[in-house]
VOVEXLO-960703 format. One record per residue (C-alpha): residue number from 1; residue in one letter; chain; z, x, y. Coordinates in pm, 1 decimal. Layout:
N
NUM, a, A, Z, X, Y
...
//
This chain:
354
1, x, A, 1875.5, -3429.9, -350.9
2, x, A, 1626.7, -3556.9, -131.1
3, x, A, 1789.6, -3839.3, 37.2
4, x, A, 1974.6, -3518.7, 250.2
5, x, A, 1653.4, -3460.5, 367.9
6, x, A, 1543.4, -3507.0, 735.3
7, x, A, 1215.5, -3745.0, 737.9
8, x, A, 1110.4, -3585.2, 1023.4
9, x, A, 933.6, -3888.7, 1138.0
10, x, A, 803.5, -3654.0, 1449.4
11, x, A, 618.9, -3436.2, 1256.9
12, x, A, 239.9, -3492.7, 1199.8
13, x, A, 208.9, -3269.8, 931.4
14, x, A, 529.6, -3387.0, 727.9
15, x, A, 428.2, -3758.7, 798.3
16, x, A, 30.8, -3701.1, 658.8
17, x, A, 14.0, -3744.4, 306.5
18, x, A, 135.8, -3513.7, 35.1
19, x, A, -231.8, -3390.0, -109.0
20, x, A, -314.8, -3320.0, 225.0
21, x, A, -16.6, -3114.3, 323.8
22, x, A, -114.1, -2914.5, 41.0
23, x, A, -465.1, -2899.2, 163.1
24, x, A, -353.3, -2694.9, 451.9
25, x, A, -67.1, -2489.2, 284.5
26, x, A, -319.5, -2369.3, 83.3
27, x, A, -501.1, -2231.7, 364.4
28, x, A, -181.5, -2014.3, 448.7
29, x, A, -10.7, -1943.4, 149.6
30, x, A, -185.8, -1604.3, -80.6
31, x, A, -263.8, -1733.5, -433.5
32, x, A, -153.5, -1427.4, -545.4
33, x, A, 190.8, -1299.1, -476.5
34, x, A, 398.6, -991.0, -644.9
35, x, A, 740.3, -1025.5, -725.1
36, x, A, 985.5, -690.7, -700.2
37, x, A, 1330.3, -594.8, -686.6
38, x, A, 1455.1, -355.5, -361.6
39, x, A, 1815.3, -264.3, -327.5
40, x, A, 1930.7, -528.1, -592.5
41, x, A, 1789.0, -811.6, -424.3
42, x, A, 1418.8, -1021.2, -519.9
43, x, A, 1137.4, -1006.7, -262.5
44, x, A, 775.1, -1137.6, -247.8
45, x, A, 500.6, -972.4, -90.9
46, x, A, 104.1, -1017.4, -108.0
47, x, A, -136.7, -871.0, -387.3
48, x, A, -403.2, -724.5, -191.4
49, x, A, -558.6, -575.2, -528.3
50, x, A, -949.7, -597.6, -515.3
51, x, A, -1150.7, -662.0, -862.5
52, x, A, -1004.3, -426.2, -1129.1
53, x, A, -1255.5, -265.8, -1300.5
54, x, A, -1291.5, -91.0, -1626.0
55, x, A, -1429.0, 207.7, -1488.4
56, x, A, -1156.9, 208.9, -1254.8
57, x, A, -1036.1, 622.5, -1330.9
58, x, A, -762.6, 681.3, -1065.1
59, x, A, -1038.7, 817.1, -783.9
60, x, A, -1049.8, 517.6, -638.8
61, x, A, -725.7, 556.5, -487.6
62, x, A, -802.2, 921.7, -292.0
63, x, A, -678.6, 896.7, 54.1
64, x, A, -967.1, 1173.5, 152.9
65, x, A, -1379.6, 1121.6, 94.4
66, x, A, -1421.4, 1452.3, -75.1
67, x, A, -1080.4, 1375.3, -300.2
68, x, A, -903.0, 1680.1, -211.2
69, x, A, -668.1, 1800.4, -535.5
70, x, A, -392.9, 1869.2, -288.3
71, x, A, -409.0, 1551.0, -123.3
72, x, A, -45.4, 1436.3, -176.1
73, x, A, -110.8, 1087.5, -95.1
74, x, A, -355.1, 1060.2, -375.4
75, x, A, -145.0, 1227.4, -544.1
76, x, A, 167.9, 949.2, -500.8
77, x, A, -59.5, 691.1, -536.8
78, x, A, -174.6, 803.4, -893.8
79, x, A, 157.6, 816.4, -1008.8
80, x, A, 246.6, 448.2, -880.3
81, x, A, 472.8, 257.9, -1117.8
82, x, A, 234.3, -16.1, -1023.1
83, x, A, -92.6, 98.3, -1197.5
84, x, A, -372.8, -54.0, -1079.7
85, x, A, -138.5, -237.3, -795.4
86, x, A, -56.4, 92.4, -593.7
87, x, A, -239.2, -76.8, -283.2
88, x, A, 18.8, -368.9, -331.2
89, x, A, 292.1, -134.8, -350.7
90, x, A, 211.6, 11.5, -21.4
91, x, A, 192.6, -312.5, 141.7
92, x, A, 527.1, -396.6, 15.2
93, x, A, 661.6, -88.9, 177.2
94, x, A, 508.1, -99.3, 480.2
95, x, A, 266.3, 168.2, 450.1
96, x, A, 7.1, 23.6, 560.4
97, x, A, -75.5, -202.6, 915.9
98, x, A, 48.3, -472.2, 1025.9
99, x, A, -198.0, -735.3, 926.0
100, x, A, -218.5, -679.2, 542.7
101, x, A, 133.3, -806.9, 554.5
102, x, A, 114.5, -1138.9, 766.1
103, x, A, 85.1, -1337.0, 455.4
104, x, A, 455.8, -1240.7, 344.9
105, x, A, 557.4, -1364.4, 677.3
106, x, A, 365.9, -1701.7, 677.8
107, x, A, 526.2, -1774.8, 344.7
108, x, A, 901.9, -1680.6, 526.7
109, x, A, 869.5, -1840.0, 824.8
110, x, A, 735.6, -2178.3, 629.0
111, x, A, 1051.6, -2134.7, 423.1
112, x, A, 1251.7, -2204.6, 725.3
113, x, A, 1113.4, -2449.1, 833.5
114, x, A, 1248.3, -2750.3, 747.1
115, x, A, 1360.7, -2864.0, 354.6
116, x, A, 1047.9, -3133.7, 282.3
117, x, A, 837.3, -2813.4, 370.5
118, x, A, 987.0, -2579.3, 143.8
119, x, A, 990.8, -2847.8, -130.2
120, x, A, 609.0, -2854.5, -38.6
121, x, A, 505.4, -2500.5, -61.3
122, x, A, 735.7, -2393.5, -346.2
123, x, A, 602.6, -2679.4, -559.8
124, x, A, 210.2, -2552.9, -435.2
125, x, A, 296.5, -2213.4, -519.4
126, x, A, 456.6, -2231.3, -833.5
127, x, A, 65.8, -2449.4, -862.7
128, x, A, -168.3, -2222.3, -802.0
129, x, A, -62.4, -1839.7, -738.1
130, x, A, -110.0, -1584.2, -945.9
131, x, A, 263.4, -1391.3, -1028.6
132, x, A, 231.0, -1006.6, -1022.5
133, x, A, 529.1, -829.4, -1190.4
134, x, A, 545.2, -471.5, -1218.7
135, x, A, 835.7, -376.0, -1401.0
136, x, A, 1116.7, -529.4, -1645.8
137, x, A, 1403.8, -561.4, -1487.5
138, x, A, 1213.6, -768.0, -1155.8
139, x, A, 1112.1, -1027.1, -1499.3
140, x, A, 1443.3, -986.3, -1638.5
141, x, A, 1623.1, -1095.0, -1289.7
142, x, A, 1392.9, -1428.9, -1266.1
143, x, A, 1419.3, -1517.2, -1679.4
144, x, A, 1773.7, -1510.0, -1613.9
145, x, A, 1780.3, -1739.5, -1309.5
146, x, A, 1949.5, -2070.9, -1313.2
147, x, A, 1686.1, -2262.8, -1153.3
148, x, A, 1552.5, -2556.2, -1293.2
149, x, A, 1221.4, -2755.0, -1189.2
150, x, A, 1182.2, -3094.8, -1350.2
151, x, A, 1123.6, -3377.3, -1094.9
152, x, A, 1115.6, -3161.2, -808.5
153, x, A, 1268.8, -2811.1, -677.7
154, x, A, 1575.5, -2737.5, -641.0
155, x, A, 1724.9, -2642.6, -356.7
156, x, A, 2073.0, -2523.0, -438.6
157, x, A, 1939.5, -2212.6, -588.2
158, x, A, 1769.3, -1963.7, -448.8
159, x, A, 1367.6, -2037.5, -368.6
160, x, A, 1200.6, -1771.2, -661.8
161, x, A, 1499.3, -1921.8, -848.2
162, x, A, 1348.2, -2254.7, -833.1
163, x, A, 965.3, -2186.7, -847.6
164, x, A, 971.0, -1924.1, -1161.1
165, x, A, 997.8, -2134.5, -1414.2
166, x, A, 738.6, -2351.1, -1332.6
167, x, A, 472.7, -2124.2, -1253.6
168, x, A, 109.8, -2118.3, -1427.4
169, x, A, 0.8, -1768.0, -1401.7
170, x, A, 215.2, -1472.2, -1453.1
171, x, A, 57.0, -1106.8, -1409.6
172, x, A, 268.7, -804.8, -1569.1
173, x, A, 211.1, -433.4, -1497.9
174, x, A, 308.2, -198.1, -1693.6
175, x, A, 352.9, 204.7, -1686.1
176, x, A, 681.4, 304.6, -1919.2
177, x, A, 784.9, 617.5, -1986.3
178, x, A, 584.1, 796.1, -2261.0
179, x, A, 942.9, 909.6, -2466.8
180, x, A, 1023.0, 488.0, -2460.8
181, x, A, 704.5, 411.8, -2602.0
182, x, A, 750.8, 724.1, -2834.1
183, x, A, 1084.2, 607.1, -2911.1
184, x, A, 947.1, 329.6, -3090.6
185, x, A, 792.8, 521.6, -3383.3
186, x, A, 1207.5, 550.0, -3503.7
187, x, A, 1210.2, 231.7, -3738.5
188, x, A, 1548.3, 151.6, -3615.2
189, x, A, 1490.1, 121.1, -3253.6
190, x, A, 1211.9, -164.5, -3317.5
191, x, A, 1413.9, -330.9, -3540.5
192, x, A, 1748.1, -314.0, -3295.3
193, x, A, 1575.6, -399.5, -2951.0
194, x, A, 1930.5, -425.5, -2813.0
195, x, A, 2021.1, -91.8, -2869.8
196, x, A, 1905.4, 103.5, -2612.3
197, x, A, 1608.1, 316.0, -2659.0
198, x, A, 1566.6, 714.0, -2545.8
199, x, A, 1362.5, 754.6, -2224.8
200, x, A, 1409.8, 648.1, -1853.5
201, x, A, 1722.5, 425.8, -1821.4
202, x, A, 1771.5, 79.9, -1548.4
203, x, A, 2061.4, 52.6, -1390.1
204, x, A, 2248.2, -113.2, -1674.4
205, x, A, 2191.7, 187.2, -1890.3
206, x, A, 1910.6, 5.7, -2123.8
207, x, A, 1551.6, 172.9, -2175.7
208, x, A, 1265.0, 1.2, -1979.1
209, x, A, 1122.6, -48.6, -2293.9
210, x, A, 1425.6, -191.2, -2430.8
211, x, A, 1417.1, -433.0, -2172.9
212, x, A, 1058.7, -544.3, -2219.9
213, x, A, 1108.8, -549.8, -2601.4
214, x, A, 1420.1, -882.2, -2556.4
215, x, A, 1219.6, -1016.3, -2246.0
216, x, A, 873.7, -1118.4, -2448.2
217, x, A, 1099.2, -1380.7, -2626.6
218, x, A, 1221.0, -1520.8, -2283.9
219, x, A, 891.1, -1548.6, -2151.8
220, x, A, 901.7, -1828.1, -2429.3
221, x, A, 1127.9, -2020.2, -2197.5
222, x, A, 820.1, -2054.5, -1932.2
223, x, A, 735.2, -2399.2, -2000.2
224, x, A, 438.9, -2458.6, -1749.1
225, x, A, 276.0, -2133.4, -1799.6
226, x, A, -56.0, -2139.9, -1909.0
227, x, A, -201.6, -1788.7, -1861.5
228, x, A, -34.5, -1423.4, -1940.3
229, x, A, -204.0, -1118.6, -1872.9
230, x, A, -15.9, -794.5, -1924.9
231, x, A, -172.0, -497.4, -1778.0
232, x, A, -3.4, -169.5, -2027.3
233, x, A, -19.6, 215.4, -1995.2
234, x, A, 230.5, 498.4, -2015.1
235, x, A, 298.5, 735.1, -1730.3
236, x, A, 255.5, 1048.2, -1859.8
237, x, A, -79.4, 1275.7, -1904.4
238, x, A, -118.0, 1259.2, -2228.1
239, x, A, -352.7, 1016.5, -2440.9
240, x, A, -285.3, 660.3, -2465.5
241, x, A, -364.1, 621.8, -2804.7
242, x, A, -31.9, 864.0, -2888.3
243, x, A, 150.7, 545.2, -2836.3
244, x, A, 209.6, 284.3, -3160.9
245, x, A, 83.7, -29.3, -2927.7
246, x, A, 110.0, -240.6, -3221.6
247, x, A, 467.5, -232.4, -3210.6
248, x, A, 548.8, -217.8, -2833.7
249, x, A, 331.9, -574.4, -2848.7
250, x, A, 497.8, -708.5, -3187.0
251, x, A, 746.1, -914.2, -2979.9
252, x, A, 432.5, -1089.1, -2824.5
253, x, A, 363.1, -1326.2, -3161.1
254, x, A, 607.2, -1572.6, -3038.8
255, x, A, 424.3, -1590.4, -2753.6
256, x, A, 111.5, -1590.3, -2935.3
257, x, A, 194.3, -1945.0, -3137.7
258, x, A, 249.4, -2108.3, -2817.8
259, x, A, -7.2, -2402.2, -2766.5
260, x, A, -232.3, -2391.0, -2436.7
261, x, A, -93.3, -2039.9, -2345.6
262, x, A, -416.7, -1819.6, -2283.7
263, x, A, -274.1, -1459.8, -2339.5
264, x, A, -485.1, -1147.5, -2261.4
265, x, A, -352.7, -748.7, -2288.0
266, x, A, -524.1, -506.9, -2085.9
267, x, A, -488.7, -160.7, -2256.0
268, x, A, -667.3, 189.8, -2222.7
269, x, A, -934.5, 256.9, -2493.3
270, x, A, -831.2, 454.8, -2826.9
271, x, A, -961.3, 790.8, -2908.1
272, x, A, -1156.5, 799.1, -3232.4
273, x, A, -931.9, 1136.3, -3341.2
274, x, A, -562.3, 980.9, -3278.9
275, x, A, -645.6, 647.7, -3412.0
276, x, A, -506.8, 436.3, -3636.7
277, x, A, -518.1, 100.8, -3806.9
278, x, A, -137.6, 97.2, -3878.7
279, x, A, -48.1, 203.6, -3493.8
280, x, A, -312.0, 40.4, -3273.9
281, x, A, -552.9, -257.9, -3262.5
282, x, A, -898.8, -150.8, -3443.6
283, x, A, -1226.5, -214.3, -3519.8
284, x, A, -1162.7, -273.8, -3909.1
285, x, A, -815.6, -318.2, -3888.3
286, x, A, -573.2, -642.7, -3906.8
287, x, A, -681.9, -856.7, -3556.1
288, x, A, -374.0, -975.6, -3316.4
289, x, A, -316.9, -1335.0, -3230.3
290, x, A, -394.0, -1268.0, -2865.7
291, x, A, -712.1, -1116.2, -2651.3
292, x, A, -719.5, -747.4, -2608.2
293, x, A, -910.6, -603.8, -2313.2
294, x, A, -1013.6, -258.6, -2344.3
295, x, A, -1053.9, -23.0, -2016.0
296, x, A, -1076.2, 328.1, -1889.8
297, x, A, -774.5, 516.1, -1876.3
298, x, A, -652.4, 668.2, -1602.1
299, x, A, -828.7, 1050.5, -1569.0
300, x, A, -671.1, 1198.8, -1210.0
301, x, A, -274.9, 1250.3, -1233.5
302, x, A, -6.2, 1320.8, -1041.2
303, x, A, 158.0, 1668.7, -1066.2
304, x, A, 500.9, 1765.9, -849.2
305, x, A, 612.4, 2149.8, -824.0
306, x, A, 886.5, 2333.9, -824.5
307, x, A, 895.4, 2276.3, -472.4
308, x, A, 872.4, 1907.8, -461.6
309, x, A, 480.5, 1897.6, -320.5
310, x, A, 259.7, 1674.2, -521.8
311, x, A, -75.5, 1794.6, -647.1
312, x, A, -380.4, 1560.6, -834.0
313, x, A, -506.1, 1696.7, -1182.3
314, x, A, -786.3, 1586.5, -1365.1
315, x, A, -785.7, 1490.2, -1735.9
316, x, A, -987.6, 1284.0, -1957.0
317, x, A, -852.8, 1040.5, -2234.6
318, x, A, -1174.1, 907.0, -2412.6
319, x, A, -1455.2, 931.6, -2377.1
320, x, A, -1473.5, 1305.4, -2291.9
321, x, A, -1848.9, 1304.5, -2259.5
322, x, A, -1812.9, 1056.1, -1972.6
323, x, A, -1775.3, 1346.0, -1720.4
324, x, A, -2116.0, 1542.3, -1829.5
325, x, A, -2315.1, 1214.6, -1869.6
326, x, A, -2167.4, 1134.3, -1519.2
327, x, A, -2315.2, 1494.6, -1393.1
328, x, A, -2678.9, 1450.3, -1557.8
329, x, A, -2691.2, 1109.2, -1446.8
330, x, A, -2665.3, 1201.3, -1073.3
331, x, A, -2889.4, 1500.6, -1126.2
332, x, A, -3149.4, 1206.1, -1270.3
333, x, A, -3066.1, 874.1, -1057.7
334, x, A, -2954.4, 725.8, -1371.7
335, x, A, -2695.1, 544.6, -1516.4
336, x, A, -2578.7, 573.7, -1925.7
337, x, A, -2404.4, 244.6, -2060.2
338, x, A, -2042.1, 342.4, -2116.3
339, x, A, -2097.3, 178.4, -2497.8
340, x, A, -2381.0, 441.9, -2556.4
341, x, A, -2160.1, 716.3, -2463.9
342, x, A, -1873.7, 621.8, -2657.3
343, x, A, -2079.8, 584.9, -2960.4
344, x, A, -2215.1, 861.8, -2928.8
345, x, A, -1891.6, 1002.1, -2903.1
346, x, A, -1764.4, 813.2, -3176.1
347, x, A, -2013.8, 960.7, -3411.6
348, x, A, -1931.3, 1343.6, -3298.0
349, x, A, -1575.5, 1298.0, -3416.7
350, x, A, -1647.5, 1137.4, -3719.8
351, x, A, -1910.4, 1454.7, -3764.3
352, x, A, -1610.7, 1662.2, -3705.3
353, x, A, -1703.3, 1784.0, -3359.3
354, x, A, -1443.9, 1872.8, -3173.6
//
């Protein structure tokens, strides 16, 4: 494969030395790329996601300073199939200017430059950038790729082809439809997988659940990867902990057994009156093999009327006391730890308050 390759004995850069080549890719290239699918073809784009934090309730994302309720961008951005990635999403559609998305082009135009330099910065990619994924059928296009990286990448398939499988960090994001996750509380759809689930359908007619439920195995086939985080919520207004999370992650013990594969699951925090050891991960209850991350759900959603127009409401998961405490605390110039206002919480429930 590489003795078709032009030495380019001209070139400075392509005649310096490979760990220096890399030294100044990695000045260009972002280490932290998201991967999507657009009119049934694969594109790349930058992450321009700052610091997610737990706190993080959806206000964040208001388009206006005073957060206007009828502030329809807000509105769209809240109901983002890309979580906490709707800035990303934007960028990949060209909503914003010009200069968030000069990465994307740096990492095209290098592509064409020359073969030893897309060897080079496929190879540094696959390295050291961070993989964002967003939905199941984007992961479900690369699993199924052909491309193969042993000795080097190949260059007779096409370039995400050739880097996926030997990436290092992979990044998925997560909002499914509540009536998927629902769906799995029928015994026979998590023991048939294959069979396609009731909810929002892909184009070939399967469940996006479905689909995530037959790709956790595949993720398996990822040799080189050595960190998973999976960011999970459902995209309706209801409470997260309505969802049995212990089975939408079952499929996530192969996984789990791999050697050297740090695995971490980002999920909303459960409310003390719909939990449950058999449905979720709890205090008391069997641990899973993997890392679980507890944050903040979501509290400002997206509604759409009759008419189409999109309109921001506001609704608390847990805790529910976070919105008073938030009030007192500006009337004081204080701040109450989120842990002392979920146990206090806590303890109300388990008194019976409602």
């Amino acid at each position: 494969m590489h003795a078709s390759i032009n030495p380019q004995l001209r070139s400075r850069l392509l005649l310096a030395p490979y760990d220096i080549r890399r030294a100044i890719y990695a000045h260009l290239i972002p280490n932290r790329v998201h991967v999507f699918l657009r009119g049934g073809k694969v594109h790349l784009s930058v992450c321009v996601a700052s610091r997610q934090e737990d706190h993080d309730d959806g206000f964040e994302r208001k388009s206006t300073p005073s957060g206007d309720s009828s502030d329809s961008i807000w509105a769209r951005r809240l109901r983002s199939s890309w979580g906490p990635h709707w800035k990303c999403e934007e960028v990949a559609s060209s909503r914003v200017d010009d200069n968030c998305t000069v990465a994307c082009g740096i990492i095209r135009d290098i592509f064409l430059v020359c073969k030893t330099m897309y060897i080079d910065v496929a190879e540094l990619l696959a390295d050291i950038a961070v993989f964002n994924i967003t939905d199941p059928n984007t992961l479900d296009r690369l699993l199924k790729s052909t491309g193969i990286c042993s000795s080097g990448i190949s260059l007779t398939s096409g370039f995400l082809a050739s880097v996926f499988p030997c990436i290092k960090e992979l990044d998925i994001t997560l909002r499914l439809p509540l009536a998927d996750c629902k769906a799995l509380d029928n015994p026979a759809a998590d023991s048939t997988p294959d069979i396609p689930l009731a909810g929002s359908s892909t184009a070939g007619g399967e469940s996006q659940l479905a689909v995530w439920l037959q790709l956790c195995p595949a993720i398996a086939q990822l040799k080189s990867l050595r960190k998973l985080r999976i960011w999970l919520d459902h995209a309706d207004i209801s409470s997260w902990s309505v969802v049995n999370e212990r089975a939408i992650l079952s499929p996530l013990g192969l996984l789990a057994s791999i050697p050297d594969l740090d695995i971490c699951i980002n999920l909303p925090k459960l409310h003390p009156r719909l939990e449950s050891p058999d449905r979720h991960f709890m205090e008391g209850s069997p641990a899973p093999t993997f890392e679980i991350h507890r944050r903040l759900r979501q509290r400002y959603h997206c509604e759409e009327g009759r008419n189409g127009h999109l309109w921001v409401r506001s609704k608390i998961d847990f805790p529910v006391m976070l919105e008073i405490c938030e009030f007192i605390d500006a009337l004081g110039n204080e701040v109450t730890p989120m842990t002392e206002i979920e146990e206090k919480e806590r303890a109300m429930w388990k008194r019976g308050v409602d």
